[in-house]
N, C-alpha and C positions, 0 to 999 in steps of 0.2 A: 607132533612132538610137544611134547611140557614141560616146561622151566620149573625147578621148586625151588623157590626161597628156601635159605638155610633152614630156619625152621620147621618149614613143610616136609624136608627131607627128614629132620630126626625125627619130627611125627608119625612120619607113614612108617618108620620102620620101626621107634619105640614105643610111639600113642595112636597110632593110627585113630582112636575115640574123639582127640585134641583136633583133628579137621574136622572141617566142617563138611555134610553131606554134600554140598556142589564136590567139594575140593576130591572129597575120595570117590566118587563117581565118575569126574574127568579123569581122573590119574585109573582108574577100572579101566575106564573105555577107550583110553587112549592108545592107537593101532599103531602109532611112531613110534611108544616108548617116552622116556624121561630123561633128562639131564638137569645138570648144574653148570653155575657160570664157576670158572676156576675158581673164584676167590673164597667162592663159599669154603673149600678147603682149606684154606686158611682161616677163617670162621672158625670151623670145625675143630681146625686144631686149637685153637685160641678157647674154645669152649671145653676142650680135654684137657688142655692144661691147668686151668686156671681151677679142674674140677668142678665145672658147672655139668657138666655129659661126665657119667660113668662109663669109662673106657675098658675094655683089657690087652692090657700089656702095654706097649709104648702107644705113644701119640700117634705115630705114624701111624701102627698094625690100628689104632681104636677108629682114625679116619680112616683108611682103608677098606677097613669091614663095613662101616656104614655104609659108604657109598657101594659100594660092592653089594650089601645086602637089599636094596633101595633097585639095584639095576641101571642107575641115571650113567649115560655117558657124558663128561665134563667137556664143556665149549672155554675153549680158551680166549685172552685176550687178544685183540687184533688190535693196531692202529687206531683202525676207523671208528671201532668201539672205545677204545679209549679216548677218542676225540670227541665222538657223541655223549657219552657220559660225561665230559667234562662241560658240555653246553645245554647238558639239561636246564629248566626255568627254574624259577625262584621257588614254584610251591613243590617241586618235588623235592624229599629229602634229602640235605646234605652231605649225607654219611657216605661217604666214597665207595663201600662195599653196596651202600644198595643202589647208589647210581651205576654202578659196572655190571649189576644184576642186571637191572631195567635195560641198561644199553642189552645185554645180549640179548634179553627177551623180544627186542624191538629189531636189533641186525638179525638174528635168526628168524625173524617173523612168528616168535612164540607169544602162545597164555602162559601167564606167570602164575603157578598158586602162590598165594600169599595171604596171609593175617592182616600185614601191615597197613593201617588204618590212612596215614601219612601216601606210602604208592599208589591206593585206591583209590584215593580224593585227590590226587593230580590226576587221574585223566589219560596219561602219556602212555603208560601200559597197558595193553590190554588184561583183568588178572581175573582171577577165578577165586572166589571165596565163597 
């Protein structure tokens, strides 16, 4: 199974061009299927509101269909992960939404696709770009 960064998600389903050939090769070949960490839903809706993502109809129905259209099943937060994420190192980034990614990437024993320049050059996830 494969993790997508928020991102990755609205790419494969409105740019799929915007990955990069590793990223849409793994998410082709991948026999687990896809998910997101919950938060990214949140993300999501924060990008439908704010009208950075063209939605239709309410926020909810505009996340909903994404994810839905994408096929990712959502790993939710746990304790453990909440606790690993909050002890990430110095050089991964700060941003609470991509440390609660990374955490599930790493308690689910996934590859993360990601863009993110910042989770790449720490090291601590394994990611696909």
């Amino acid at each position: 199974m494969i993790l997508l960064d928020t991102h990755a998600l609205v790419w494969l389903v409105a740019q799929p061009k915007r990955l990069s050939a590793a990223a849409r090769s793994a998410i082709a070949s991948s026999t687990d299927g896809l998910a997101i960490a919950d938060i990214t839903l949140w993300e999501l809706a924060v990008l439908f509101q704010r009208g950075h993502l063209g939605g239709l109809g309410t926020v909810e129905a505009s996340v909903r269909l994404l994810t839905e259209s994408a096929g990712a099943s959502v790993r939710p937060i746990t304790s453990e992960l909440a606790a690993l994420a909050a002890q990430f190192p110095d050089d991964y980034p700060c941003d609470p939404a991509d440390r609660l990614i990374g955490a599930t990437a790493l308690t689910e024993g996934m590859a993360l696709v990601t863009r993110d320049e910042g989770i790449r050059a720490s090291k601590l996830v394994k990611t696909i770009w």
